[in-house]
N, C-alpha and C positions, 0 to 999 in steps of 0.2 A: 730369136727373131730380130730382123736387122732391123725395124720401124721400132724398135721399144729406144726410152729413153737413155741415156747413159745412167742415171740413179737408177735405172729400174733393178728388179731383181732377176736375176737370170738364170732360167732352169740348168743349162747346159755348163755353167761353173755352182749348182748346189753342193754344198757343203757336206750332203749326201745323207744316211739314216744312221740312225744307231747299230742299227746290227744289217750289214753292207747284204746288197740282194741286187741282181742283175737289172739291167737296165729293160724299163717297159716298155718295149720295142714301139710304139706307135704313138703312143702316150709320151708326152712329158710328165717330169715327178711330180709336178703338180696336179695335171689332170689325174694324176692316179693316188694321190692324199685327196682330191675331191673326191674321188669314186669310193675309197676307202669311209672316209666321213659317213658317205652317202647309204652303204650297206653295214653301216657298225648297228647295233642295237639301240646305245642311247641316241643316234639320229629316229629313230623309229618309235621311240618313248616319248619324242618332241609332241607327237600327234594328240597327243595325250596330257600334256603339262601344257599350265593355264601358262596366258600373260594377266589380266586383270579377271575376267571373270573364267571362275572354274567349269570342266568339261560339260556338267548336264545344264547350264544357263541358256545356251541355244548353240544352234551349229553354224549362227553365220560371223559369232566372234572369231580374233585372229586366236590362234594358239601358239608356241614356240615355233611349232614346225613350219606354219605358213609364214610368220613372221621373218623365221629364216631364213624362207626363200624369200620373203622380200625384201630382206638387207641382201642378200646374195646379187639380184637384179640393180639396186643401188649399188651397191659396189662395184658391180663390175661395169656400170655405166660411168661411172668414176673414172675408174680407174682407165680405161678405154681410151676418155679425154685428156688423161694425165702420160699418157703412154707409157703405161707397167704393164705386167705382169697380171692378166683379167684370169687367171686360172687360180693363181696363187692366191688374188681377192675374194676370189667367189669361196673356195676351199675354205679360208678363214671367219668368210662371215657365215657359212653352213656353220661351224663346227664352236662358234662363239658361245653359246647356249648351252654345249653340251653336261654342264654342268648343273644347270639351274634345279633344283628341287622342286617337288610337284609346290603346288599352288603361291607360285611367284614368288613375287617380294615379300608376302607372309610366311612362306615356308625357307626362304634362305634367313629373313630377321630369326626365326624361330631357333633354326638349326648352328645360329652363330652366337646365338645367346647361350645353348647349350654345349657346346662347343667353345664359349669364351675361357673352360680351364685346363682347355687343350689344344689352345692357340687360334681358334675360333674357327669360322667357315666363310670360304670366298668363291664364288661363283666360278669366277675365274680360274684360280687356284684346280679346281673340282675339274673344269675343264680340257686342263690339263692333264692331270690323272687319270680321267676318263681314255683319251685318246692314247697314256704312255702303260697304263699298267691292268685298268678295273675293262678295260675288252680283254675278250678272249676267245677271239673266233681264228689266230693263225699259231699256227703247229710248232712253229721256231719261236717265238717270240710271247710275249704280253703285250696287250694294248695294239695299235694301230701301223706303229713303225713309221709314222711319217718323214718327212725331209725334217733336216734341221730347219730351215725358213719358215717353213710352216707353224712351228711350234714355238719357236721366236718370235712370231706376231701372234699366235694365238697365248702366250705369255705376257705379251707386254701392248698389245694393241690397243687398252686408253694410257699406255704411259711407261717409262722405266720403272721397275719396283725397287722400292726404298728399301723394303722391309717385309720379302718374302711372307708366306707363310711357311711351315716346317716342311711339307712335302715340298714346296716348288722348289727351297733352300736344298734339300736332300738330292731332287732331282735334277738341279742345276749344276750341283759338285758332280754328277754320275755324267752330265750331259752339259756341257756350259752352253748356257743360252745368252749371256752377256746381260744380265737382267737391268745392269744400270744404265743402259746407251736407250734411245729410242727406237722402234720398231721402224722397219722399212714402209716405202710411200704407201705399196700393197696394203699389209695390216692398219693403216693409219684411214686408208680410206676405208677399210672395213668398217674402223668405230665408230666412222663418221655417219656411214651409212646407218651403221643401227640406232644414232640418234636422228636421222629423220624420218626411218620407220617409226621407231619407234613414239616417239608424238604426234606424228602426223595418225600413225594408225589406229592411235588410244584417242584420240578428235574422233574419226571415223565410229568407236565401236561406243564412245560415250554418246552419242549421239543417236547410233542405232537404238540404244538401251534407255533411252529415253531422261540421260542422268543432266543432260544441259538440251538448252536450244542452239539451232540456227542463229538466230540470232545474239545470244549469250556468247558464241565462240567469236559472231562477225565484231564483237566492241576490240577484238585485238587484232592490231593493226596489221598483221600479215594476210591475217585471214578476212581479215574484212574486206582487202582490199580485191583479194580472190573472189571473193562473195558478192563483188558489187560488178565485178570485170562479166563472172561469170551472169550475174540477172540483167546485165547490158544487152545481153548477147541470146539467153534464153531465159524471159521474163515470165513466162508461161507454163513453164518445166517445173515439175514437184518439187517441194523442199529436198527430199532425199537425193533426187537428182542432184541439185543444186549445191546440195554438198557434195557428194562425189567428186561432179565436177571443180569446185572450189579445192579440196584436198588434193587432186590431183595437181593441182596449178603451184601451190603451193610446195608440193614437192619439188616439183621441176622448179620452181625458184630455189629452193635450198640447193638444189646436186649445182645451178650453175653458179651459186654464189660462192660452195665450194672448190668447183674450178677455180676460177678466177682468183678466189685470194689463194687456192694451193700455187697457182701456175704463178702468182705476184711472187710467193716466198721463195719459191722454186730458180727462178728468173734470177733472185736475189741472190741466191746461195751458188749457184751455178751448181750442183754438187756434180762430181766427174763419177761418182762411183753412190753404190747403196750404202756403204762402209762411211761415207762424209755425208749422210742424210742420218745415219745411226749417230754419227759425233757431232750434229746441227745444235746439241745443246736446247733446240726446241723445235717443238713439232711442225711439218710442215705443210699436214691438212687440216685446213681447220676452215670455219666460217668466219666473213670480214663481222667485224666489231658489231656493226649495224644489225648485221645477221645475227650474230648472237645474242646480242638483246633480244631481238624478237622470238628468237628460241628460248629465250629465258622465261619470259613472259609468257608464251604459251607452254611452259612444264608449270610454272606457276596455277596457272589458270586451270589445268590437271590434277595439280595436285589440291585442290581445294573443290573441284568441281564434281572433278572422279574419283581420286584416289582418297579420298574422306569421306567420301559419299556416306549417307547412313548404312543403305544398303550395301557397298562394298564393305564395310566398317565392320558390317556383320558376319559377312564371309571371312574377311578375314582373322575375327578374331575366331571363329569355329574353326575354322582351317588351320589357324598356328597353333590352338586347342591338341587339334588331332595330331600332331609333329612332335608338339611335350606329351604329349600320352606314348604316344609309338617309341619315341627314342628313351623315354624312364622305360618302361616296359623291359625293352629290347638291352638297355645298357644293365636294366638289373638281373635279366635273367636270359646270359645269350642264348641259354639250351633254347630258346623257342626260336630263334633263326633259323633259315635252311640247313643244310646239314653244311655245305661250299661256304657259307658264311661261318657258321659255328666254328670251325676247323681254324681260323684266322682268328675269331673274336678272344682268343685269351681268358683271364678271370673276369666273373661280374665286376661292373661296377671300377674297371682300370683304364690307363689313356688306353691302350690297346682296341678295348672292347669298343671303348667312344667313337675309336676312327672306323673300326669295322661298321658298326651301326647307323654312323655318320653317313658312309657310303652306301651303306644300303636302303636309307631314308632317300638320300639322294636322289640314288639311282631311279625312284619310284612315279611313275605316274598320280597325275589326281585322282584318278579310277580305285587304284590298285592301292594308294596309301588309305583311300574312305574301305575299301572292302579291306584290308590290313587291319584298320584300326578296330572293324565291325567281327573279324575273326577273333582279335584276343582283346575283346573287352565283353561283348555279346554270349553270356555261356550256352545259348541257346542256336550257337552260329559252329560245325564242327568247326576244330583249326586246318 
C-alpha cells in the first residue's frame, strides 16, 4: 500500500512462511495469518477461558476471546493512525492469548510453578507453540504456517527476549526470529493495545461485580476526570451508564496519548525501514510519561481492589487447586491422557511427560479443565 509509512511492515516484501505455499490470490499474508488465527481451535477455546472471573460467574464478563477482539479494535485504531500495517496488528493482537491456560493468571502462576524444573511456563512462549506446532488442522504442515512477521511480533511484542524459554530457543534455531532486536511498530501497538484493554476492561467488569464503586475508581485521577466530564454532561443517567461512559472516554484518551508520543518517537528516529525500528534499541509505542503513571496507578488500584479481592482470592486459589491436581495426576500417570497425547507423553513422571501435560493443561478451557478435574478424582464420575 503506497499510504503506509516507510517503517511500516510490508506484506508484498514478507519474509514469507516456513514451509513456502502459493500466494493468496486476494488476501494479503497478513489477512490470511488473521483468517488462519481466526478458525484454529485454541482461538475458539478463547470463548471459554477466563480473564478474571471464571466462565459460570455471569455472561456479561469479558473472557479471552472478547477481550481479544477488543485489543484487535485498539490495535488496529493504532495502528491506522500510525500508518502500519492494520492487518498485520489486528492478526497479532487476535492471536496474543492464544496461549493463556484456563483460569487466567491463577492457572499460568500454577502451571509455571510446576513447570519451574522444566524451565517453567510463559504465556507467550505457549503462544507461540500453539500457532507453530500444538494445531493440527493442515495436511502439509503442524501448527498454522504463518508469515515470518507475524510470529516475530507475536514472539517479541512486550519486548526482545533475553532469555528465551526452551521451546522458543528450539524454535528460533529452526526458524530465526531475531529474538534480541525489538518487534516492528505493528506488534508494538498490539501490546499496547492489550494494556488498555486490558485495565480499562477489568474497571468495567470490577464494577459490574460489585468488587469497588464509582466512586472508589473516580479518586484516580484519569478516571475521575472522565467521571466528572462525563456527570457534566449527563447528570441524570445511572451510575452504570456513567461509567460506561467514563471507560469509554478514558480509552480514547489512552489510544491518543499513544499516538502522540509513538508519532514524537517516530519523528525522532526518522526510521527509513522496519529493519531501523527493530535496531531503535528502544521501543517506539509507548505512552508519554504522564500517561504512564496514570496507568500505573490504575493497575495498582486493580490489583488491590480486584485482583485480592476475597472473593477472587477464593477463585483463585480453587482454580490453581484444580491445575496441581490435573497436572500431578497427569504427569504421574500419562496412561490417563487421550490416546494423541499418550503417544508424545513418554515415561511417568519425566521432562517429556511435563511438556506433554503442560500442553494439554494449557490447551484446556475453564469448562473442560473443572469437568477434567471432576472425571479423575470423582470415582462416581465415568472417565
Amino acid at each position: 500500500m503506497s499510504d503506509l509509512a516507510p517503517f511500516a511492515v510490508r506484506a508484498e516484501t514478507s519474509r514469507g512462511r516456513l514451509h513456502p505455499e502459493p500466494a493468496g490470490g486476494v488476501r494479503s499474508p497478513f489477512q490470511r495469518d488473521r483468517d488462519r488465527i481466526i478458525h484454529s481451535a485454541a482461538f475458539r477455546r478463547l470463548q471459554y477461558k477466563t480473564q478474571v472471573f471464571i466462565y459460570h460467574e455471569g455472561d456479561a464478563f469479558r473472557t479471552r476471546l472478547t477481550h481479544s477482539i477488543e485489543v484487535a479494535q485498539i490495535a488496529r485504531s493504532i495502528a491506522r493512525r500510525l500508518r502500519v500495517d492494520e492487518d498485520l496488528a489486528e492478526a497479532l493482537a487476535l492471536a496474543h492469548d492464544l496461549g493463556h491456560p484456563p483460569f487466567g493468571h491463577a492457572g499460568e502462576d500454577a502451571l509455571n510453578g510446576l513447570m519451574r524444573p522444566y524451565g517453567g511456563f510463559d504465556h507467550n512462549a505457549q503462544s507461540l507453540k500453539a500457532v507453530t506446532v500444538l494445531e493440527k488442522r493442515y495436511a502439509g504442515f503442524d501448527g498454522l504456517n504463518l508469515t515470518w512477521e507475524t510470529l516475530e511480533g507475536l514472539a517479541k511484542h512486550n519486548g526482545p527476549i533475553r532469555r528465551p524459554t526452551r521451546f522458543m530457543a528450539e524454535y528460533d534455531a529452526l526458524h530465526p526470529l531475531e529474538l534480541e532486536s525489538h518487534a516492528s511498530v505493528e506488534a508494538q501497538a498490539a501490546a499496547l493495545a492489550d494494556d488498555i484493554a486490558y485495565n480499562n476492561h477489568d474497571l468495567d467488569d470490577g464494577l459490574r461485580a460489585g468488587l469497588f464503586s464509582l466512586e472508589e475508581a473516580a479518586a484516580l485521577p484519569l478516571v475521575g476526570e472522565a467521571v466528572r466530564e462525563v456527570r457534566d454532561l449527563h447528570p441524570e443517567a445511572p451510575a452504570a451508564r456513567q461509567a460506561s461512559e467514563a471507560i469509554r472516554r478514558v480509552i480514547n484518551r489512552m489510544i491518543q496519548d499513544v499516538v502522540a508520543e509513538a508519532s514524537r518517537r517516530l519523528a525522532a528516529l526518522a526510521p527509513a525501514s522496519v529493519a531501523e525500528v527493530r535496531a531503535a534499541g528502544r521501543p517506539m509505542v509507548v505512552f508519554s510519561a504522564p500517561m504512564q503513571e496514570a496507568n500505573q496507578q490504575v493497575r495498582a488500584f486493580l490489583r488491590e481492589r480486584m485482583y485480592r479481592h476475597w472473593r477472587v482470592n477464593r477463585t483463585t486459589q480453587k482454580t490453581r487447586r484444580v491445575v496441581q491436581v490435573l497436572f500431578s495426576l497427569l504427569h504421574g500417570g500419562p496412561d490417563m491422557l487421550p490416546s494423541e497425547w499418550r503417544l508424545r507423553a513418554g515415561e511417568p513422571g519425566g521432562a517429556e511427560c511435563a511438556a506433554v501435560v503442560c500442553d494439554y493443561i494449557a490447551g484446556m478451557t475453564d469448562r473442560f479443565a473443572l469437568d477434567e478435574h471432576r472425571r479423575l478424582t470423582d470415582p462416581h464420575i465415568p472417565g
